[in-house]
Backbone bond lengths (Angstrom), bond angles and torsions (degrees), N, CA, C in turn:
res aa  C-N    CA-C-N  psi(-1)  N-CA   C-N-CA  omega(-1)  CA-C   N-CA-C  phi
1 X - - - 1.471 - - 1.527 110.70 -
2 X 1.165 101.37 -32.27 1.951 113.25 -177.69 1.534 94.67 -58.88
3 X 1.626 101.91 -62.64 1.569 90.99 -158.68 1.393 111.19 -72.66
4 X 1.404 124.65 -13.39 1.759 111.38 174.50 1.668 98.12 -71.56
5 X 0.960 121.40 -68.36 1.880 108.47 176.92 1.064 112.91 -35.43
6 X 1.745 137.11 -43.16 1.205 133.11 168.21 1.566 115.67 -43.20
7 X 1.396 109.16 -60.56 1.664 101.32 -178.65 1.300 127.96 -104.53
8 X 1.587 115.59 22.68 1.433 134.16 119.63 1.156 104.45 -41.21
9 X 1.142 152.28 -116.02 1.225 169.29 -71.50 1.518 86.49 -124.49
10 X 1.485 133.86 -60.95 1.330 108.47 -173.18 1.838 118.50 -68.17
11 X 1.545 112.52 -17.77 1.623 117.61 143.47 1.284 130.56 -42.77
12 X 1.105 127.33 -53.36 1.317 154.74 146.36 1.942 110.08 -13.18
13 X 1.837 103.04 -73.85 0.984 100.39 175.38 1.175 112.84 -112.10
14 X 1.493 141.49 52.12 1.331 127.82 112.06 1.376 127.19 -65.05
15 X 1.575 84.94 -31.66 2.139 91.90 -160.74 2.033 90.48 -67.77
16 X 1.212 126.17 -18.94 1.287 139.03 171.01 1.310 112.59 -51.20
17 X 1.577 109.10 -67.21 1.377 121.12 -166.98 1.601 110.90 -61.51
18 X 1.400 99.72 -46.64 1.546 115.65 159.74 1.276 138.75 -18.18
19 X 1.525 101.86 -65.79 1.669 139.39 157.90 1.949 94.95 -28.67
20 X 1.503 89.25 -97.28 1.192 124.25 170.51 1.601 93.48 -5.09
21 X 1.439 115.41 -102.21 1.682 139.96 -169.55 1.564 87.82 -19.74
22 X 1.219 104.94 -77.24 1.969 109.15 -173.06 1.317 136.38 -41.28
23 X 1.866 92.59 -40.40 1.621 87.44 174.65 1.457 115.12 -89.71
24 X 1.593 119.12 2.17 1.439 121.68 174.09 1.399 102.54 -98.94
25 X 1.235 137.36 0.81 1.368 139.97 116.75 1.405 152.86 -47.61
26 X 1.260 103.77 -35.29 1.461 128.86 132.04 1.731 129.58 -19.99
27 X 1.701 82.40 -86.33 1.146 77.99 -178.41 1.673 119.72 -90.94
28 X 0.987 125.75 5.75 1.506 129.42 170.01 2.115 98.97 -67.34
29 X 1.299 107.45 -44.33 1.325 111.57 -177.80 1.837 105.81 -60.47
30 X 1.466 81.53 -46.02 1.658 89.49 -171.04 1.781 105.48 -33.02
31 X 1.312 76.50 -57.03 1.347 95.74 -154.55 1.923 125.74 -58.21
32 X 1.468 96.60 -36.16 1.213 125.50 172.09 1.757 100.50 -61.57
33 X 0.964 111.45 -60.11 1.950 121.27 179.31 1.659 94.31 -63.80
34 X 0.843 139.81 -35.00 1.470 137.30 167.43 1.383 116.28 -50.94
35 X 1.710 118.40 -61.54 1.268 119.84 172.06 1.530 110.80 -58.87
36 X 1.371 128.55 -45.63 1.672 120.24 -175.91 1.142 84.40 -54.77
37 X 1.431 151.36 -85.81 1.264 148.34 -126.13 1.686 91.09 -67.48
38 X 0.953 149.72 -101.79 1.294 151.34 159.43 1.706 103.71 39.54
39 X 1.137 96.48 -74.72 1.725 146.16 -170.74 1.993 85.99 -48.85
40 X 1.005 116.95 -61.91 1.443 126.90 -151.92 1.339 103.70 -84.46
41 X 1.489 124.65 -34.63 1.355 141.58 -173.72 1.901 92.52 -77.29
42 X 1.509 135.86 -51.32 0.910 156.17 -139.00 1.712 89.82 -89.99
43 X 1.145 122.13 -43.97 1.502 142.78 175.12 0.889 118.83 -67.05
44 X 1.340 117.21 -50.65 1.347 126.75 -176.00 1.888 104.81 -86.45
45 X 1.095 133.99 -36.95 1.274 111.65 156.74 1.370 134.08 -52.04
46 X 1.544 107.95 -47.57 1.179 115.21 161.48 1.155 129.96 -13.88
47 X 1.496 107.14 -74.91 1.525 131.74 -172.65 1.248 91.34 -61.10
48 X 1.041 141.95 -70.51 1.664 152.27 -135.21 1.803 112.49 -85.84
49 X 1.712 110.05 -21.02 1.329 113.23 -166.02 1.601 106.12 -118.17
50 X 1.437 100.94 -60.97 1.516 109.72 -169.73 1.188 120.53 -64.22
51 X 1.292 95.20 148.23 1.932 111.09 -163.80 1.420 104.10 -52.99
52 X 1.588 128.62 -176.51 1.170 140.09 155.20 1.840 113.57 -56.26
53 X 1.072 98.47 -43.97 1.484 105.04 -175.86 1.245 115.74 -73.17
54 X 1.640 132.78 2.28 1.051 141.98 -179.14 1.588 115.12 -72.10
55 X 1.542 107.40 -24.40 1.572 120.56 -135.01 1.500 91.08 -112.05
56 X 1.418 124.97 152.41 1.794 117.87 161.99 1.762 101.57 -70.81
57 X 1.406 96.02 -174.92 1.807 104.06 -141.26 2.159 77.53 -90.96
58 X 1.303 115.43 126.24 1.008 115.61 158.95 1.745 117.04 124.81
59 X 1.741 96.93 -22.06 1.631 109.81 161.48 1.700 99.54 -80.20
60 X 1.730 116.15 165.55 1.044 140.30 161.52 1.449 117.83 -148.60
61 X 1.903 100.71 118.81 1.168 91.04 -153.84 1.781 125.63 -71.29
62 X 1.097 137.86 141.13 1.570 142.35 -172.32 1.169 127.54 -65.98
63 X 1.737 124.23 54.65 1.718 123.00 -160.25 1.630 107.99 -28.69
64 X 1.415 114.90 -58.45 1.314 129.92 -154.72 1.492 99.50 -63.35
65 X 1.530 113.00 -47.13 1.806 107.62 177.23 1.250 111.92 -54.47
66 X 1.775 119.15 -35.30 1.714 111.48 -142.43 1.593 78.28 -87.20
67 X 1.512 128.91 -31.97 1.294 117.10 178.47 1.528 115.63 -47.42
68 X 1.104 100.59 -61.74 2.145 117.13 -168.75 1.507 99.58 -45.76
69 X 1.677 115.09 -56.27 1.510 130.33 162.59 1.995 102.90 -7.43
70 X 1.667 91.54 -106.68 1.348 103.70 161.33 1.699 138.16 2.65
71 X 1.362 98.70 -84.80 1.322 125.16 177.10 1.427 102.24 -43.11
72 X 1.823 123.31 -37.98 1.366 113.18 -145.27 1.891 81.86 -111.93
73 X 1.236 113.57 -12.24 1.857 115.60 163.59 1.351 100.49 -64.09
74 X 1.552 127.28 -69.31 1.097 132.20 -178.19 1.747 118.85 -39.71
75 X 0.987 99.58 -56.59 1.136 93.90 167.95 1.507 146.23 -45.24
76 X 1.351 97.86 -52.88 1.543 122.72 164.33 1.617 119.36 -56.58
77 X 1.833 109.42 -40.58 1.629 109.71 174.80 1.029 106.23 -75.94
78 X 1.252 151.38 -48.99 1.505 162.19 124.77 1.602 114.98 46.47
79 X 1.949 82.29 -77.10 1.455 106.12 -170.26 1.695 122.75 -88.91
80 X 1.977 101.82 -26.72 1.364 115.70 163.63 1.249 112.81 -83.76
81 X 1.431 147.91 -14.15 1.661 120.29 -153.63 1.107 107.37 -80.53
82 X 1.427 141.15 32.42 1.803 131.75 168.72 1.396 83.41 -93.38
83 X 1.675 136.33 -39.93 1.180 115.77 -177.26 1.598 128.54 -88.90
84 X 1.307 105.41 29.40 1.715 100.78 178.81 1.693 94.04 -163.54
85 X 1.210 102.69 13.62 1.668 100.37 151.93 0.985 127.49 -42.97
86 X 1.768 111.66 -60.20 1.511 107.14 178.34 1.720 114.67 -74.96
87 X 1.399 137.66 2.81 1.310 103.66 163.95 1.432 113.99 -104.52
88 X 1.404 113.32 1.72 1.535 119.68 161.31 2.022 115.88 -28.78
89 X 1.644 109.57 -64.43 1.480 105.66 171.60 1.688 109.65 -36.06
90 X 1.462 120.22 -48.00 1.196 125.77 -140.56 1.822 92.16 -80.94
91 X 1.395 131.37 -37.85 0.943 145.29 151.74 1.745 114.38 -29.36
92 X 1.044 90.58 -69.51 2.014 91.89 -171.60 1.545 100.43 -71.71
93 X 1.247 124.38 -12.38 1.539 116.28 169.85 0.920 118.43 -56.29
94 X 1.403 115.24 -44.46 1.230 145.29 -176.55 1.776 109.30 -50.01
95 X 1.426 101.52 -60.70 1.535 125.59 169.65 1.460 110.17 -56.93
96 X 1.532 126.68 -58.05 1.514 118.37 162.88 1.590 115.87 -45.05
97 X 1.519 120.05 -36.25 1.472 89.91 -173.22 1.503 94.63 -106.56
98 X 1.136 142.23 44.79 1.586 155.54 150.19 1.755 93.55 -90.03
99 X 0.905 117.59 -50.86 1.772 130.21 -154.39 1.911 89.17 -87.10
100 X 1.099 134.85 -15.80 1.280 132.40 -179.61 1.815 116.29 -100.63
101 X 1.282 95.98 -30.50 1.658 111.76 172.45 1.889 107.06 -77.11
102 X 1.014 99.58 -35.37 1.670 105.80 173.13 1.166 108.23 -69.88
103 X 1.206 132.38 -59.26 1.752 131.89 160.27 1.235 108.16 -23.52
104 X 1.177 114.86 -79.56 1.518 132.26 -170.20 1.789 121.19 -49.25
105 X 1.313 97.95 -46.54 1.478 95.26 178.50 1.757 107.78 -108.18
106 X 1.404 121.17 -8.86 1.183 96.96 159.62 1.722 108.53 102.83
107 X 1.617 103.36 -12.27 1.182 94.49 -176.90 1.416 103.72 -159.82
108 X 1.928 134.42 161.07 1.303 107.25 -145.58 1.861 86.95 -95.71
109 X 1.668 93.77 166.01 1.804 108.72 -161.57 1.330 117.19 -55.42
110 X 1.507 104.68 -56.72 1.683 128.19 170.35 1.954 102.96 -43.77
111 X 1.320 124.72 -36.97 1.350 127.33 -148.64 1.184 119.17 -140.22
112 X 1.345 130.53 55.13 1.591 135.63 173.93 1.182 109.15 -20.92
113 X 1.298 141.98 -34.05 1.481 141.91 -167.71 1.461 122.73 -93.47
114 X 1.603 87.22 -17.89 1.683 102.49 175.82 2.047 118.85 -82.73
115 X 1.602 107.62 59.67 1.795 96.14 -169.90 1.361 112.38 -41.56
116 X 1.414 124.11 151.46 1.137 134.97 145.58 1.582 127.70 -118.43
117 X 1.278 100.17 136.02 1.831 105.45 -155.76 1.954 94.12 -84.94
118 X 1.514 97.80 148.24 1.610 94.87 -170.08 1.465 113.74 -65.02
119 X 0.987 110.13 -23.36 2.166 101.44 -175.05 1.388 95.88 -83.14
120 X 1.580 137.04 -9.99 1.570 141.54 -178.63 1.941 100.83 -89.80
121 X 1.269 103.05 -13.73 1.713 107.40 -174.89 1.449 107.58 -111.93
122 X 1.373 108.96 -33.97 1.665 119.28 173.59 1.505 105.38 -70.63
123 X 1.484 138.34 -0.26 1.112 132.48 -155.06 1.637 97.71 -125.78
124 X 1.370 112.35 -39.62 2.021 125.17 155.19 1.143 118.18 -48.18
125 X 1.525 116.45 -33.85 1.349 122.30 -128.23 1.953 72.70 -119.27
126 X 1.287 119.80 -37.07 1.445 112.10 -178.48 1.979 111.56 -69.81
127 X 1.689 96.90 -52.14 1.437 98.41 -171.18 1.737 116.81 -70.72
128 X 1.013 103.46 -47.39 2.001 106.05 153.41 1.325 128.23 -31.54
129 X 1.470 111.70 -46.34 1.280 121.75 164.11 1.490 130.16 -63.24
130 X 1.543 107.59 -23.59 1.419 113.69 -166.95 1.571 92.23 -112.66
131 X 1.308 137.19 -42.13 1.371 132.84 153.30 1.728 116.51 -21.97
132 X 1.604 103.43 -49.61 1.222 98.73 -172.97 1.732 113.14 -70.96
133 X 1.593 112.39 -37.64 1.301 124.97 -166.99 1.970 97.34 -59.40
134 X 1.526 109.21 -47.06 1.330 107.76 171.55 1.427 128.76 -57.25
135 X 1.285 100.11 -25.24 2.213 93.80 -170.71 1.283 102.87 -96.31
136 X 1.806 121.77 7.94 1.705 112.55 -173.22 1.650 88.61 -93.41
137 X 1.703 114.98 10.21 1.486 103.07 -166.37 1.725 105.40 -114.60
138 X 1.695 97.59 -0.37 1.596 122.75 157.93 1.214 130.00 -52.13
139 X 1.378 98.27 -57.48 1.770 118.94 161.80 1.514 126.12 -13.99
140 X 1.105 100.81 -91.58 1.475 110.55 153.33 1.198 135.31 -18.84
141 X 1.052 129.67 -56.15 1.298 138.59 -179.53 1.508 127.28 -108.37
142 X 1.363 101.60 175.30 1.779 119.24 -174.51 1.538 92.70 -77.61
143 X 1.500 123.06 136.80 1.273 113.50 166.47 1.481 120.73 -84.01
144 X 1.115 114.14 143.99 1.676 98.87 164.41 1.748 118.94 -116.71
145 X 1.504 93.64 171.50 1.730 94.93 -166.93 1.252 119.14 -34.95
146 X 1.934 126.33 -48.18 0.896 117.14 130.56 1.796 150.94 35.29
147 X 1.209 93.58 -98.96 1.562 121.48 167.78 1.327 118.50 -57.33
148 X 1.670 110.59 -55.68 1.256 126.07 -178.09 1.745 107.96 -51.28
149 X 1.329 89.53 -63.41 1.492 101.17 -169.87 1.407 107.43 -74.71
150 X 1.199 140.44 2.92 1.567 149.49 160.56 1.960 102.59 -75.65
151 X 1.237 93.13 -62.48 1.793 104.89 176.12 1.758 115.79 -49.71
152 X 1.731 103.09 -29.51 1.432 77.92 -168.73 1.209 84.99 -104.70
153 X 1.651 137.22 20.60 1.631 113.83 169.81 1.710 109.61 -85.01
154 X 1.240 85.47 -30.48 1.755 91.58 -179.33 1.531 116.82 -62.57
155 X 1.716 117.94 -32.30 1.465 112.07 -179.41 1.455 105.68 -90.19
156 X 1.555 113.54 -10.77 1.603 101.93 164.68 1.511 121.56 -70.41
157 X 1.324 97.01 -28.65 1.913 98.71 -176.17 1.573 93.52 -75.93
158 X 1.387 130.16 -61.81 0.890 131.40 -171.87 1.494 116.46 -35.96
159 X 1.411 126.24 -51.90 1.497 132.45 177.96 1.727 99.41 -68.64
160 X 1.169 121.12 -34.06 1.109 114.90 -165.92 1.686 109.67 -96.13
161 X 0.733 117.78 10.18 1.724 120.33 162.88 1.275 95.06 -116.30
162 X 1.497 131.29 7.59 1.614 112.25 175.45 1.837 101.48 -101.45
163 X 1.562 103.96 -19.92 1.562 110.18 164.03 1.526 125.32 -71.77
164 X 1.197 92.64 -39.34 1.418 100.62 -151.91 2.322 94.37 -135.81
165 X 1.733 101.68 101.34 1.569 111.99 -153.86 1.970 91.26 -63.81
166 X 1.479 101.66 -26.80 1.361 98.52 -144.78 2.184 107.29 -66.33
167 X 0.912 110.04 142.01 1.552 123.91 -169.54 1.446 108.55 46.32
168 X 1.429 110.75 47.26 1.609 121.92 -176.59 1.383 95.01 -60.50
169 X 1.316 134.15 -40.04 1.639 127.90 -166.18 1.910 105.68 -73.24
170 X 0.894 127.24 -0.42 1.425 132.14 -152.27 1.393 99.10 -135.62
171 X 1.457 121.36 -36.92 1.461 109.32 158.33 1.345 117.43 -68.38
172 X 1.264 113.30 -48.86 1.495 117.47 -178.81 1.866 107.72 -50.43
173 X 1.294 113.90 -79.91 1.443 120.49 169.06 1.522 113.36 -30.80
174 X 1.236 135.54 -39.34 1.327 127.38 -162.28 1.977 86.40 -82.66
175 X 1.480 122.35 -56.62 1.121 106.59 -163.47 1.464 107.29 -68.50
176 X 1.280 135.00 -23.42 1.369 138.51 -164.43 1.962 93.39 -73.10
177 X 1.344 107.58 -33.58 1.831 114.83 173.49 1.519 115.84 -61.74
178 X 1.481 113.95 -27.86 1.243 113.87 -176.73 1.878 104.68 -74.53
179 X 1.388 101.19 -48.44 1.367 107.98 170.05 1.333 140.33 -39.25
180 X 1.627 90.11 -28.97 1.400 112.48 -171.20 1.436 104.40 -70.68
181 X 1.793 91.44 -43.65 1.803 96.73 -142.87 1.949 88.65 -77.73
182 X 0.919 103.96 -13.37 2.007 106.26 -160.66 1.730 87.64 -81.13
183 X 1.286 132.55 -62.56 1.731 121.01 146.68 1.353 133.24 -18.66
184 X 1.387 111.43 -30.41 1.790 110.17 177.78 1.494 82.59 -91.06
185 X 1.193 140.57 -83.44 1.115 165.85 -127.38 1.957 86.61 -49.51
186 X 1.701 110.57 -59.97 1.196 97.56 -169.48 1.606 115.64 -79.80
187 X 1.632 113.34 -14.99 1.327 111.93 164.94 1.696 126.92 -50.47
188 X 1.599 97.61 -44.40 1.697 105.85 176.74 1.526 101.82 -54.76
189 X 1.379 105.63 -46.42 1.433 110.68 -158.88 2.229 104.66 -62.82
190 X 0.949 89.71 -47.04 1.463 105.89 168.92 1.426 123.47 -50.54
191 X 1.325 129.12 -46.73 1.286 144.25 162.59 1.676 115.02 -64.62
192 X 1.684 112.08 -36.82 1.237 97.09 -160.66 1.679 83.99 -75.88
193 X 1.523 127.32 -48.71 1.463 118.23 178.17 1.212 135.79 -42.37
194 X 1.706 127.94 -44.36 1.376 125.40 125.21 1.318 121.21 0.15
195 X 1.104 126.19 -63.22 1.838 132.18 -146.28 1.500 109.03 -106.36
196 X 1.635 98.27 -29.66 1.413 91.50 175.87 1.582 124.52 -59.94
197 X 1.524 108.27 158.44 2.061 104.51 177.07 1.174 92.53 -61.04
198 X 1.416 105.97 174.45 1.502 122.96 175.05 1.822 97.35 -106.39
199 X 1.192 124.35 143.37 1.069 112.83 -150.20 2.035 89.14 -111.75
């Protein structure tokens, strides 16, 4: 009887260790497919946004690639974000304390040469913050088209005021609005189900 509980239990914790091995496989993959995507979105603005003067002397940047770029990011966050919803918060943390070092020193982190004026850093440093408070409310739930397409307007402005400085406060704010509104949108939706009879 000992030894069947014995190799129960060492069944038990392999099928454990197992678990374990996979989902720290998981997310190591996750994570790795996270940075290409990053990487591709980051590229693809590039190409598609930033000035001539952005580039060393002899590139020209490729509208039509940085477009295809895009389209084929979009696509991909679109159809994946139920699976990287939850490290989305962990992401804009990232961006809050980017958006707090710019406050502080006055100028952006990546770019000593690039100043940033404090009500232009207090204004990153506000919508980043409230971006983040919104996507820990992602978690939870099933996304809908909605959501999706709210999430990837915000990391397009976001990449794209990190290319291109000019009305950086207005890209940021406009996508952080889409975020907003895809949060009311599922709150109404939430309440009206609440309230409805039960049929």
């Amino acid at each position: 009887m000992f030894d069947t509980c014995g190799g129960i239990g060492a069944m038990v914790g392999d099928l454990t260790l197992r678990k374990q091995v996979t989902s720290g496989f998981r997310r190591v993959g996750g994570l790795l497919l996270g940075m290409v995507w990053l990487g591709l979105v980051y590229w693809g603005i590039t190409e598609g946004f930033a000035s001539e003067q952005a580039f060393s002397e002899g590139h020209h940047p490729s509208r039509v690639l940085g477009y295809a770029l895009l389209i084929v990011a979009a696509l991909i966050m679109v159809v994946t974000a139920d699976h990287w919803k939850r490290v989305f918060p962990g992401i804009m943390l990232a961006a809050v304390i980017n958006s707090l070092l710019e406050l502080l020193r006055g100028h952006a982190v990546n770019n000593p040469s690039v100043t940033i004026a404090p009500p232009i850093a207090a204004i990153h440093l506000l919508v980043t913050s409230g971006v983040t408070v919104l996507t820990l409310t992602f978690k939870s739930r099933h996304l809908s088209m909605i959501d999706r397409v709210a999430l990837l307007a915000f990391v397009v402005t976001f990449f794209w005021q990190a290319v291109d400085s000019r009305f950086a406060s207005l890209k940021l704010a406009g996508g952080a609005l889409c975020v907003l509104v895809a949060w009311a949108i599922n709150r109404l939706r939430s309440r009206r189900t609440a309230f409805s009879p039960s049929s």
